[in-house]
Each structure stands twice: as C-alpha cells, then as structure tokens.
C-alpha positions as CSV (number, residue, x, y, z in Angstrom):
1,X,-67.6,-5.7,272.1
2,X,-64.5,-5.4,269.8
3,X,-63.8,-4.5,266.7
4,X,-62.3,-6.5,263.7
5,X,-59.0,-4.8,264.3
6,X,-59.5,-5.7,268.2
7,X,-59.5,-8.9,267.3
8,X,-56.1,-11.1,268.2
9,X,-55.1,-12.5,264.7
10,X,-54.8,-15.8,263.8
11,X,-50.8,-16.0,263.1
12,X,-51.2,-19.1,261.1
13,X,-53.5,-17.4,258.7
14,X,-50.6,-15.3,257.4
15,X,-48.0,-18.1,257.0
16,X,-49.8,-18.5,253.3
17,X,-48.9,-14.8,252.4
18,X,-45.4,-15.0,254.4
19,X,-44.4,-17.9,251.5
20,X,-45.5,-16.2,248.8
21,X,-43.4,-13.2,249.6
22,X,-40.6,-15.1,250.4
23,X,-40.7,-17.3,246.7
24,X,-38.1,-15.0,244.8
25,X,-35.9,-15.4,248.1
26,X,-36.1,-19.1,247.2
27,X,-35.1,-18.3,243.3
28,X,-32.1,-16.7,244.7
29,X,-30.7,-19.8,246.7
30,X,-32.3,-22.5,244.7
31,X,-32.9,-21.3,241.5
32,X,-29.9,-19.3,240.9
33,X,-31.9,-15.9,240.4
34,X,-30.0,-13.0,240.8
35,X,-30.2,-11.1,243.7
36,X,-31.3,-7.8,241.2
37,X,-34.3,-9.9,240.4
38,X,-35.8,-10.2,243.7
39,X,-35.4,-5.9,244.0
40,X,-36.7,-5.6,240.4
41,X,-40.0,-8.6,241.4
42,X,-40.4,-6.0,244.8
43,X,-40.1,-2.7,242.7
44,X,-42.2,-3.9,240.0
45,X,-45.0,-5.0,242.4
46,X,-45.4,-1.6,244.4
47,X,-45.5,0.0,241.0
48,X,-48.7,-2.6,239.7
49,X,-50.6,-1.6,243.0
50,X,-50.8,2.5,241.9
51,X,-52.6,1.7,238.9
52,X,-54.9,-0.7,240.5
53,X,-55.5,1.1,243.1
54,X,-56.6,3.7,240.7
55,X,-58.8,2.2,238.7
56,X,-60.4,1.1,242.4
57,X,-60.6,4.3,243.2
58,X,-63.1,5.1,240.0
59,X,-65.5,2.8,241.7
60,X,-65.3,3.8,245.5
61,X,-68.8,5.0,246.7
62,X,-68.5,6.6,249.7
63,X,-66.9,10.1,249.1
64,X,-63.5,11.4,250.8
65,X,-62.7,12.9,253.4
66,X,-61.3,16.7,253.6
67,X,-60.4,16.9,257.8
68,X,-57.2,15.5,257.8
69,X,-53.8,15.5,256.1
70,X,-53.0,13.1,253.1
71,X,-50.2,11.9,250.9
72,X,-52.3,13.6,248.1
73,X,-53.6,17.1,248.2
74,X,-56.5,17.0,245.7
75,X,-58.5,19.7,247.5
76,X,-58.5,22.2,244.9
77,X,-59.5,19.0,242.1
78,X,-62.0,20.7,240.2
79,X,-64.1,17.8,240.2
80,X,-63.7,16.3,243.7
81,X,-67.1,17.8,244.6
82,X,-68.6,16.2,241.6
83,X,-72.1,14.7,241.8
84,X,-73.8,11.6,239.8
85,X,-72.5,8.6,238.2
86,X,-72.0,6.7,234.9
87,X,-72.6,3.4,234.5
88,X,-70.1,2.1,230.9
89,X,-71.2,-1.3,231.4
90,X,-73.9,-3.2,233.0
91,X,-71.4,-5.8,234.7
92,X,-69.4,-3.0,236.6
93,X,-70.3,-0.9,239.3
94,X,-70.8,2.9,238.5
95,X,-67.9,5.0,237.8
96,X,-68.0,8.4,240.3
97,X,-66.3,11.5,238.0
98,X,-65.1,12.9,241.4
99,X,-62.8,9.9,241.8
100,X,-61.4,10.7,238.5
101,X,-58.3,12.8,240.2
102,X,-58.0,10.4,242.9
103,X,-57.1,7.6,240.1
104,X,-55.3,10.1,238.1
105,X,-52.7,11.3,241.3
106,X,-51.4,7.7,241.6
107,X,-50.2,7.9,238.6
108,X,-47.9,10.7,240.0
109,X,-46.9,8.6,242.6
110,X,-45.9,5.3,240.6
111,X,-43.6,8.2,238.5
112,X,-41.8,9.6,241.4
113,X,-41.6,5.9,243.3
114,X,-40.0,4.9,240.0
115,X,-38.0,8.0,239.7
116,X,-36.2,7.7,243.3
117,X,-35.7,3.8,242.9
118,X,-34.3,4.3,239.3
119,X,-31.6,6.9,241.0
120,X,-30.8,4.9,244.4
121,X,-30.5,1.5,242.8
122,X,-29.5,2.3,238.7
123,X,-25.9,2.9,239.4
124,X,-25.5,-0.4,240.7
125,X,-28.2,-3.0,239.1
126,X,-28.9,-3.9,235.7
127,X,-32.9,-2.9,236.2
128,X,-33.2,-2.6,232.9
129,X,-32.1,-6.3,232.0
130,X,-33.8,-7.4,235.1
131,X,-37.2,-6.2,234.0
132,X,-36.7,-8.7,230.8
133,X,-35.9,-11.4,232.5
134,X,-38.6,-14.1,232.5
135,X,-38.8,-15.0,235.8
136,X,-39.5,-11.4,236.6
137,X,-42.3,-11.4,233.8
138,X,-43.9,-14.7,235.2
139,X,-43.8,-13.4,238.5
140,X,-45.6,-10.3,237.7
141,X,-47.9,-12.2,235.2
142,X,-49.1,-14.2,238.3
143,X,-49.1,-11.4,240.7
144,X,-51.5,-9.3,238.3
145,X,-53.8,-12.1,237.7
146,X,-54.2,-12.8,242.0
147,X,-54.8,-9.1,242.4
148,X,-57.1,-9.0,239.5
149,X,-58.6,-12.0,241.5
150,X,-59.0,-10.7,244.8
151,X,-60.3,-7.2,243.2
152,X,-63.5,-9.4,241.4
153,X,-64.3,-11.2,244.3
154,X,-63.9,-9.0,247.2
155,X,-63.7,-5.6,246.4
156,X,-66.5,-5.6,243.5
157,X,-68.1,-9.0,244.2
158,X,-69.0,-8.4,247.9
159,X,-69.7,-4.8,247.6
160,X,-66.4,-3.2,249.2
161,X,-66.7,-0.4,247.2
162,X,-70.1,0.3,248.4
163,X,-68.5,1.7,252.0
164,X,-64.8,2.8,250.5
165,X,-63.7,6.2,249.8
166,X,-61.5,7.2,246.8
167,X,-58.6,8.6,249.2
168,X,-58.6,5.4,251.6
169,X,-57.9,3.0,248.3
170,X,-55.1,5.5,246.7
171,X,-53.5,6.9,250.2
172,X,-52.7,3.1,251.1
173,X,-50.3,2.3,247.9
174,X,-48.6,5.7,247.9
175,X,-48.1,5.0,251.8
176,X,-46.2,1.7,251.8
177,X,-44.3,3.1,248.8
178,X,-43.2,5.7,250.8
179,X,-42.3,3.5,253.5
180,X,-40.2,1.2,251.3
181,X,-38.5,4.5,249.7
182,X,-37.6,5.2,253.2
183,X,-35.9,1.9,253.6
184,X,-33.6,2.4,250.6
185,X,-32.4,5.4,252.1
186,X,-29.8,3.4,254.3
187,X,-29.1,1.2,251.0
188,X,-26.1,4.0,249.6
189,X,-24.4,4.7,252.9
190,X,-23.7,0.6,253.8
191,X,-21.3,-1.8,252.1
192,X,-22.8,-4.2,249.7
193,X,-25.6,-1.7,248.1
194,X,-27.2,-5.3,246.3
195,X,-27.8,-7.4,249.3
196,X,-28.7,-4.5,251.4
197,X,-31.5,-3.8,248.9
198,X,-32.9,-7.4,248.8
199,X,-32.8,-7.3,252.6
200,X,-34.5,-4.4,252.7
201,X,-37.3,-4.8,250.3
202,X,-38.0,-8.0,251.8
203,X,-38.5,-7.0,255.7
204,X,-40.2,-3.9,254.2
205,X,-42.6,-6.4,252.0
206,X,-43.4,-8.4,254.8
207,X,-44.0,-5.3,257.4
208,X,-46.7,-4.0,254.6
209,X,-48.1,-7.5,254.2
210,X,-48.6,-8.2,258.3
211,X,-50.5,-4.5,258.2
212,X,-52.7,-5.6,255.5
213,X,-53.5,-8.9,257.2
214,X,-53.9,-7.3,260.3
215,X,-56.2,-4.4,259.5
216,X,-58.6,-7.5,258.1
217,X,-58.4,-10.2,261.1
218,X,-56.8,-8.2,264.1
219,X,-55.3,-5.3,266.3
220,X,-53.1,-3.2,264.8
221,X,-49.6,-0.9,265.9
222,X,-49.1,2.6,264.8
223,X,-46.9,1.6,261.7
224,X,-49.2,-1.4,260.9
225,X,-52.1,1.1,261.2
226,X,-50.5,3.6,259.1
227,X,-49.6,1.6,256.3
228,X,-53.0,-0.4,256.3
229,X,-54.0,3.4,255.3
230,X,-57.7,5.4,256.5
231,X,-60.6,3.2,256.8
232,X,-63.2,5.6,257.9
233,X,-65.2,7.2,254.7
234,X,-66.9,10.8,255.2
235,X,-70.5,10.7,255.4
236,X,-72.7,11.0,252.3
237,X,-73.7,14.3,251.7
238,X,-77.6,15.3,251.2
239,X,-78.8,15.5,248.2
240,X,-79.1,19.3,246.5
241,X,-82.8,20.4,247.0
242,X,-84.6,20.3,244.2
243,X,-88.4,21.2,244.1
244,X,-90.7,18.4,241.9
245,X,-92.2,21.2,239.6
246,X,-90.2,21.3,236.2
247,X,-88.3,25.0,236.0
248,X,-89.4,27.6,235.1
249,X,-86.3,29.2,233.5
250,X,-83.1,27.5,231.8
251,X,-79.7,29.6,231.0
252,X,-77.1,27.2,229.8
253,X,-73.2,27.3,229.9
254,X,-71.5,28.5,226.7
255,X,-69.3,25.5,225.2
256,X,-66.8,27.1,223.4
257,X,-65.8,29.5,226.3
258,X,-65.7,26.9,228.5
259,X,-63.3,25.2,226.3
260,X,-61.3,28.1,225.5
261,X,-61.8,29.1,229.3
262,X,-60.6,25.1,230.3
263,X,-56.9,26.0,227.8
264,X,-56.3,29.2,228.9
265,X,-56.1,27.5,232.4
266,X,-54.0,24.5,231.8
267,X,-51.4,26.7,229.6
268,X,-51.2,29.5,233.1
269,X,-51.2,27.1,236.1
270,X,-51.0,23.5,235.1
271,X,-48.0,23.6,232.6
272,X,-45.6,25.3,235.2
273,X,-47.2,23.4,238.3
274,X,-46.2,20.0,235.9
275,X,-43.4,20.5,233.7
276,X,-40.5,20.7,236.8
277,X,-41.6,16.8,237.8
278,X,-42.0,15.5,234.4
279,X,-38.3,17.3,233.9
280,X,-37.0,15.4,236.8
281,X,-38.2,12.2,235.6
282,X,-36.9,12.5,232.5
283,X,-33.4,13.2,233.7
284,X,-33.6,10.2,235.9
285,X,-34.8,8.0,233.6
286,X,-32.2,9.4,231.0
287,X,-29.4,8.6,233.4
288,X,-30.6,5.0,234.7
289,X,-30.3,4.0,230.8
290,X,-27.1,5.5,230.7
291,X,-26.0,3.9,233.9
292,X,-27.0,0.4,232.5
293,X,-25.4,0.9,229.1
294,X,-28.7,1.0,226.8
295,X,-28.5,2.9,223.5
296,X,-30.2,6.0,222.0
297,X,-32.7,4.5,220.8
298,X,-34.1,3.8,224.6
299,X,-33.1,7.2,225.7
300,X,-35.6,8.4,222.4
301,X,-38.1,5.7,224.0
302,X,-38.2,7.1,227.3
303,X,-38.3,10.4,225.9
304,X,-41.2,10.2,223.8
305,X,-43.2,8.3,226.4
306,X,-42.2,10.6,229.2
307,X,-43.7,13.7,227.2
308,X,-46.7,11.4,225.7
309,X,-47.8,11.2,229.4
310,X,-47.2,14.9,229.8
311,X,-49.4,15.3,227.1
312,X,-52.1,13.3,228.8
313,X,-52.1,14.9,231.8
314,X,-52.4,18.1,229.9
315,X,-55.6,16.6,228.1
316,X,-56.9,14.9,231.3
317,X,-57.2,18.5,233.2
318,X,-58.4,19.9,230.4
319,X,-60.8,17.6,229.7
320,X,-61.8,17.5,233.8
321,X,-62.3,21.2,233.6
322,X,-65.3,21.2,230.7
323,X,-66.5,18.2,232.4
324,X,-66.9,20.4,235.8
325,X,-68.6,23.5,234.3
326,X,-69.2,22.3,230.7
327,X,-72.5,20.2,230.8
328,X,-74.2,22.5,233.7
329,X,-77.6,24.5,233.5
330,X,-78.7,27.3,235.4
331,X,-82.4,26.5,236.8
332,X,-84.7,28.0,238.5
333,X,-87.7,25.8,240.4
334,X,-90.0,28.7,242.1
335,X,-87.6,30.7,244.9
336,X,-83.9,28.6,244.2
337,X,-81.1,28.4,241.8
338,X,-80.2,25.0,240.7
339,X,-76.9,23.9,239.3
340,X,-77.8,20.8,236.8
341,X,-75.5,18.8,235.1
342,X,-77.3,17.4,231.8
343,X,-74.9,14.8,231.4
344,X,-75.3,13.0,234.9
345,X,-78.6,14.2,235.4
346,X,-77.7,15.1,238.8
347,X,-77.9,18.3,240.9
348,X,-74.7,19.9,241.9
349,X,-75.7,22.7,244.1
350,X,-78.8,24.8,245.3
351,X,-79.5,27.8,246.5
352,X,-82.6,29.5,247.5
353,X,-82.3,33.0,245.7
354,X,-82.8,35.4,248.0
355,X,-79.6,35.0,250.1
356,X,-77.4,35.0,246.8
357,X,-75.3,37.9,247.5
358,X,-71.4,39.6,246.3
359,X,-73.0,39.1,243.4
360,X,-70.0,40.5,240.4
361,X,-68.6,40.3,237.0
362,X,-65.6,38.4,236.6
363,X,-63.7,40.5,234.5
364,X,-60.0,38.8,233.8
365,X,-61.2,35.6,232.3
366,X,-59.8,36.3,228.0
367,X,-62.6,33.8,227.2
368,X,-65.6,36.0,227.7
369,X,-63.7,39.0,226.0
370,X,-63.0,37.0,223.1
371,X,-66.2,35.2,223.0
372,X,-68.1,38.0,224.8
373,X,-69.5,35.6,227.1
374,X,-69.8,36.7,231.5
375,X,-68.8,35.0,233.9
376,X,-70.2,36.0,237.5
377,X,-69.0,35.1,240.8
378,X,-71.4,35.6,244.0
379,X,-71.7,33.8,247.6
380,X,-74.6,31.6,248.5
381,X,-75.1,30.5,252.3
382,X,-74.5,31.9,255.7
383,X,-71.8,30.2,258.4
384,X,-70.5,27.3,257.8
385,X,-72.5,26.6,254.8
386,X,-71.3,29.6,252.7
387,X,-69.9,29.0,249.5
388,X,-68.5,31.0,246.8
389,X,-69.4,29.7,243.3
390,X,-68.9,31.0,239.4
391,X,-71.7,31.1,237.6
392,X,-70.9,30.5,233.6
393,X,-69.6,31.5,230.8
394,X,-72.8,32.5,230.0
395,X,-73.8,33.7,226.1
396,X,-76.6,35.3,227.3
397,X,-75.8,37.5,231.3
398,X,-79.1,39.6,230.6
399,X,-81.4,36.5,230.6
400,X,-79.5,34.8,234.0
401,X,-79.9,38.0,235.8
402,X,-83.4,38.6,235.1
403,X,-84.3,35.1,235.5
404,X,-82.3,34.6,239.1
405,X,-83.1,38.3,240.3
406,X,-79.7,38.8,240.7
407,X,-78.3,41.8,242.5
408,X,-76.0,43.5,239.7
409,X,-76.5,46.5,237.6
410,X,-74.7,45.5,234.4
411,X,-73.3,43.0,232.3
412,X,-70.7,45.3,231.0
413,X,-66.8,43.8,231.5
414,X,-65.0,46.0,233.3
415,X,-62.1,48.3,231.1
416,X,-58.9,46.9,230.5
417,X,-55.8,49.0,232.1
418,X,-54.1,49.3,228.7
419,X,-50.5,49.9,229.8
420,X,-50.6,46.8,232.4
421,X,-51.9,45.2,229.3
422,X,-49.7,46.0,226.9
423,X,-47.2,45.2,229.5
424,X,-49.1,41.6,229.8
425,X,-48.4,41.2,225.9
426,X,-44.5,42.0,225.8
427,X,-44.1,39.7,229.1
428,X,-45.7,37.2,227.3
429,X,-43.2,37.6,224.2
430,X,-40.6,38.1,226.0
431,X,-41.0,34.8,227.5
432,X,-42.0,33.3,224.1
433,X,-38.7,34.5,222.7
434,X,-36.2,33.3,225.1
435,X,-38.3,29.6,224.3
436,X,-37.0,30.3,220.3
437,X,-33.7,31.1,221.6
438,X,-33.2,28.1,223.7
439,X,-34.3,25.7,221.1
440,X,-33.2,27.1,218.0
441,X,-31.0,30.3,218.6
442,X,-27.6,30.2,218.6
443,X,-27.2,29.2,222.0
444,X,-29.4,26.3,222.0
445,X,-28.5,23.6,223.9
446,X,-30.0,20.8,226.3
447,X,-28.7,22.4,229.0
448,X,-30.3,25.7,227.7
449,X,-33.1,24.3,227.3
450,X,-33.4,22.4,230.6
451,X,-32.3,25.9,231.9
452,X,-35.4,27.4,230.8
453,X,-37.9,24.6,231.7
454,X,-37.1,25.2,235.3
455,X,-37.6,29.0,235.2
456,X,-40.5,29.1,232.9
457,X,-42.9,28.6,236.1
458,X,-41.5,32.0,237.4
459,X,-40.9,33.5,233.7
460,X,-45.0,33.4,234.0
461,X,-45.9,34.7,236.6
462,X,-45.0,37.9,234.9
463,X,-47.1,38.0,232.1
464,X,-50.2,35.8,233.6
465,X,-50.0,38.4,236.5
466,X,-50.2,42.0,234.8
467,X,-52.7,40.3,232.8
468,X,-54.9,39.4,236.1
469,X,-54.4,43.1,237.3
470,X,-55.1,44.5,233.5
471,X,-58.7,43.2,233.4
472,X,-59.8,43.6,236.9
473,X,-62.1,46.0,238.1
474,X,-60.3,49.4,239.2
C-alpha cells in the first residue's frame, strides 16, 4: 500500500499555487511594478513564515526529536524537556512551555535571513522604499490573511498540531530560507545583480512551493524532501510515576535564588553567546540604510529596535530559566522523589530513592552564598536511563536530606580559594573598566566600542572562570 508521498501528484492541483506565485511577475510586465518589488514581495514573505511558524510551534503536541541533526540546536534549551500545558483561552489549543525555544529560535533566523539579504541586495535596491510601496503592503496584507486562513482551518481546525512536533514546524521555514540564501549567492558574481535576483527568487519560490505540495498529495525528490522539512514526531514519553497517596514530605525551591541564580546566568553565558549576532545585525542594518540614502533618524530607529530585541531575548532566558526550576517541589510519595511543578500541575521527573547516588553540594553557584540557599547535584537511573539533575536552591538542605535519605554528610558550602577569588574580582573590574573606557574615556569611539563588544565573550571567560575554580570543592 503507499504512502501519501508515494502517491503520483495531481499536476493540475498545483497550477492554482503556480499563479499565485507568479502575480508580482505579472505587476512587473503589466503593471509596471519594479523589478525590486517582486524581490522585496519574495523577501518579505519568507520573513512572515518565521514568526508563524513560531507561534505554530507553541501549539505542536507531539514532542521533538533529539536523534538527528537540525538547523537549530536547542538541545541544551532549559525547557525543552518541559512537562504540562496551559490552556490562555478556551478557543485555542494548549500552549506546551517546551515549545517556547522552538518559537523563540525562529526569531534568530528571520534576523540573520534578513541580515544576509539586507548585505547581498542593499547596495543595489532601494529595499527600504520598496517595503513602502503599496503594492508590496497589499500583497503581504493578503498573503498574511491566506496563511492566517490556512493555519485556522487545517493546522488548528483538523487537529494538525495533535501529531506535529515543534522542530518539524520551525526546521521547514529556516530550511527554504536557507535554500533561497543559497540562491542569491550567484546574484553578486553575474551581470545585472536586479534581474538575476527576481529570477532567482522566483524559481527558488516555486521549487519550495512544488515541495510543499508534494509532501501533501505525492512522492517526493531529495531537495523537495528536504525543504518539505521532518515529518516524523518522537514518541510521547511516559508519564513520571507518581504513586496515588498524597506525599508525605514537601521541600520547595527558594524564589529569590532562583531569580538571582536565573541573572547570574544570562549576564556569564548568554550576553557573550548573543551580543556578537545582535552586533552583526546592527552593522548590516546600519549600512543598508546608508546604502539606500535614509537619514539618522532611521539609523536611531534600527538602533533602538535592534537592542530592544536584545533586551527581550535577555528577559525571555531569563524568564525560561525561573520557569524551569522556579515553580518545582521536591516530593516524596512512600520510596521515590518526585519533581512537581505547581504551576502546571505536572510531574517532571521521578525517581525511586534508593538508586539516587553522586549525591554533592554545588558549591560555585554566588546565589546560595549570598542567599545561603544549596544547591545539590546527584545521578538518578542506571544505563541508558541515567540522568544527572540539580536539585534546588533550597532554603532549607537539612529538611531535603532527611526527608529523601540522601547520601551526603553536610550542607556546609565548600571554602572559597581566596586568591583565585580575589583574582575573580580584579578580572571582573578589569573588564568593567576597559567598558568605561570605551564609552566614555578618552578614547571612546564606535569603533572602540565595537572593538570591545567582539572581545567581551573572551574578556569573560577570565573572571567567570577563576570564579568557577574559586568556589569549587578542593
């Protein structure tokens, strides 16, 4: 028996979609549109699908898959192994928090999409003047309200998202982006740079339509495969064992380190990890307005936005962190060890107690010296089903390790090398101090400061390093 992509595809069911994608051709010989519209109509479109394809994502069901290689690497996403839904509204399906970095990563790719585009084709079209023109905003206008369309009716109203994975809706976008990206590479090196880019963006449209029409009603080829993106969801895991007799001991999480915990993290590996793209984008950005003769006031416009979404992504991992660790209680239902989330009302893990083992103090973590709150770290499982997990912060250790029976002498942090401390603290202001110079001092300058943006990930590693060393167990 064959499959739906075995099937031979009816040719004439994609002469409806081969029209629409070849209107704006039509603009430009009937209508008189210029040729930089059709590129700007094609740009604009890939750029809608990231976000929709993000706020798919939210509602996928089926959860991703880890055994094989994507466009995204979310694997260390703290809350891609999330439990439980929310449900905002009664007319939507429930929204799955470990989808949240699956819909948040697109956003990553529409930047970089943008980013390249802006630098291949800004020397040579008007894309800022293009993106005003109304035919362009009529076009999109009616492209967002078909999508918006098709995403009531088939992807919510019959239940798509019931047997759809987060990774399948976001990989397929950031794939045929990446495949039109690779068409515009030829653009530069050929005579007319214009024409070649209509030319391009259309055969490269039309390839990504025939894939999506043919994953739906027929065989497909490698590329047409490849671009249609993965369509096979993992399997749902079991549910975390938990016994039907209410607990019999309750340790909770303490808020403010996780909060504090949650900063510490974003300032020491997501700052360096962001700022060198967000720097990049900026430039490019900067230097397409230039290129199409805008004024300061759209460079200070890009600017502010640019940053505002650094900002946001700052917030958003900060935010994803407490929402991993923040609302979770420690429970213990006769022999196991329960990880709850309060907020979800869903188990995250379980663990019968006696296997719990490596059981140790994590002693570099500032929160739980300031706050003196633990944090303990132990291995649960044998084979292929052992796990290492962090219990905490935790106000109270002595209660958790009586009520677990867990196999650690004391609570006590572990003493702080004071030299490689000290050292920690003058890395640190060194680092601070060369920022003040750059911005203020009397060298200041934007290429100073650009200067330093690109050398503050390794300017870090200095200070977050000796720190690491400082508070660990000797």
């Amino acid at each position: 028996m064959r499959s739906s992509r075995d099937r031979v595809p009816d040719i004439a069911g994609f002469v409806p979609v081969l029209l629409a994608n070849l209107v704006p051709l039509v603009g430009v010989a009937v209508f008189g549109w210029e040729a930089s519209t059709v590129v700007v109509i094609y740009v604009l479109e890939v750029l809608w699908s990231f976000p929709l394809a993000g706020a798919k994502a939210l509602f996928a069901q089926r959860p991703p898959r880890t055994d094989r290689e994507s466009i995204y690497d979310l694997s260390e996403a703290v809350l891609v192994n999330k439990r439980g839904s929310l449900k905002p509204v009664s007319w939507l399906p429930p929204v799955h928090p470990r989808n949240v970095p699956f819909a948040l990563a697109v956003a990553g790719g529409a930047g970089w999409f943008a980013v390249f585009v802006g630098f291949v084709l800004g020397p040579e079209l008007p894309l800022v003047d293009a993106v005003l023109r109304p035919e362009v905003v009529v076009s999109l206008a009616a492209l967002a309200v078909g999508q918006l369309v098709e995403i009531g009716r088939d992807y919510i109203g019959d239940g798509r998202y019931e047997t759809t994975s987060p990774f399948a809706v976001v990989e397929t976008p950031a794939r045929q982006a990446l495949f039109l990206t690779a068409l515009l590479f030829v653009v530069p090196a050929v005579g007319d740079r214009v024409d070649l880019a209509v030319g391009a963006f259309v055969v490269g449209k039309l390839v990504i339509e025939w894939s999506a029409f043919r994953a739906t009603h027929g065989t497909e080829g490698r590329l047409t495969a490849w671009l249609s993106g993965p369509d096979t969801p993992a399997e749902r895991p079991d549910r975390p064992q938990v016994p039907d007799s209410a607990p019999t001991a309750v340790v909770s999480t303490a808020d403010r380190a996780v909060w504090l915990t949650a900063v510490g993290r974003t300032l020491t590996t997501v700052v360096p990890r962001y700022l060198k793209p967000f720097v990049i984008a900026w430039l490019v950005s900067v230097a397409v307005i230039s290129w199409s003769g805008r004024s300061g006031t759209a460079v200070t416009g890009v600017t502010v936005a640019l940053f505002g979404l650094f900002a946001a992504a700052l917030a958003a991992k900060t935010a994803a962190y407490y929402y991993r660790y923040g609302p979770l209680e420690y429970r213990r239902y006769g022999d196991r060890l329960v990880a709850y989330d309060t907020w979800l009302d869903e188990p995250q893990w379980s663990t019968p107690i006696d296997v719990l083992r490596d059981v140790e103090i994590v002693g570099n973590r500032l929160a739980d010296r300031l706050l003196d709150t633990r944090t303990i770290s132990l291995t649960t499982g044998w084979g292929d089903d052992e796990t290492e997990r962090t219990v905490g912060p935790i106000a109270e250790p002595e209660q958790l390790l009586t009520a677990f029976e867990l196999p650690i002498r004391s609570t006590e942090l572990p003493a702080v090398d004071r030299r490689l401390a000290a050292g920690a603290v003058g890395a640190a202001g060194v680092v601070g101090g060369l920022v003040g110079l750059a911005v203020v001092g009397p060298w200041a300058s934007t290429g100073a400061v650009l200067n330093l943006l690109f050398l503050l990930p390794v300017l870090l590693l200095a200070p977050v390093g000796l720190w690491r060393r400082a508070a660990s167990e000797r």
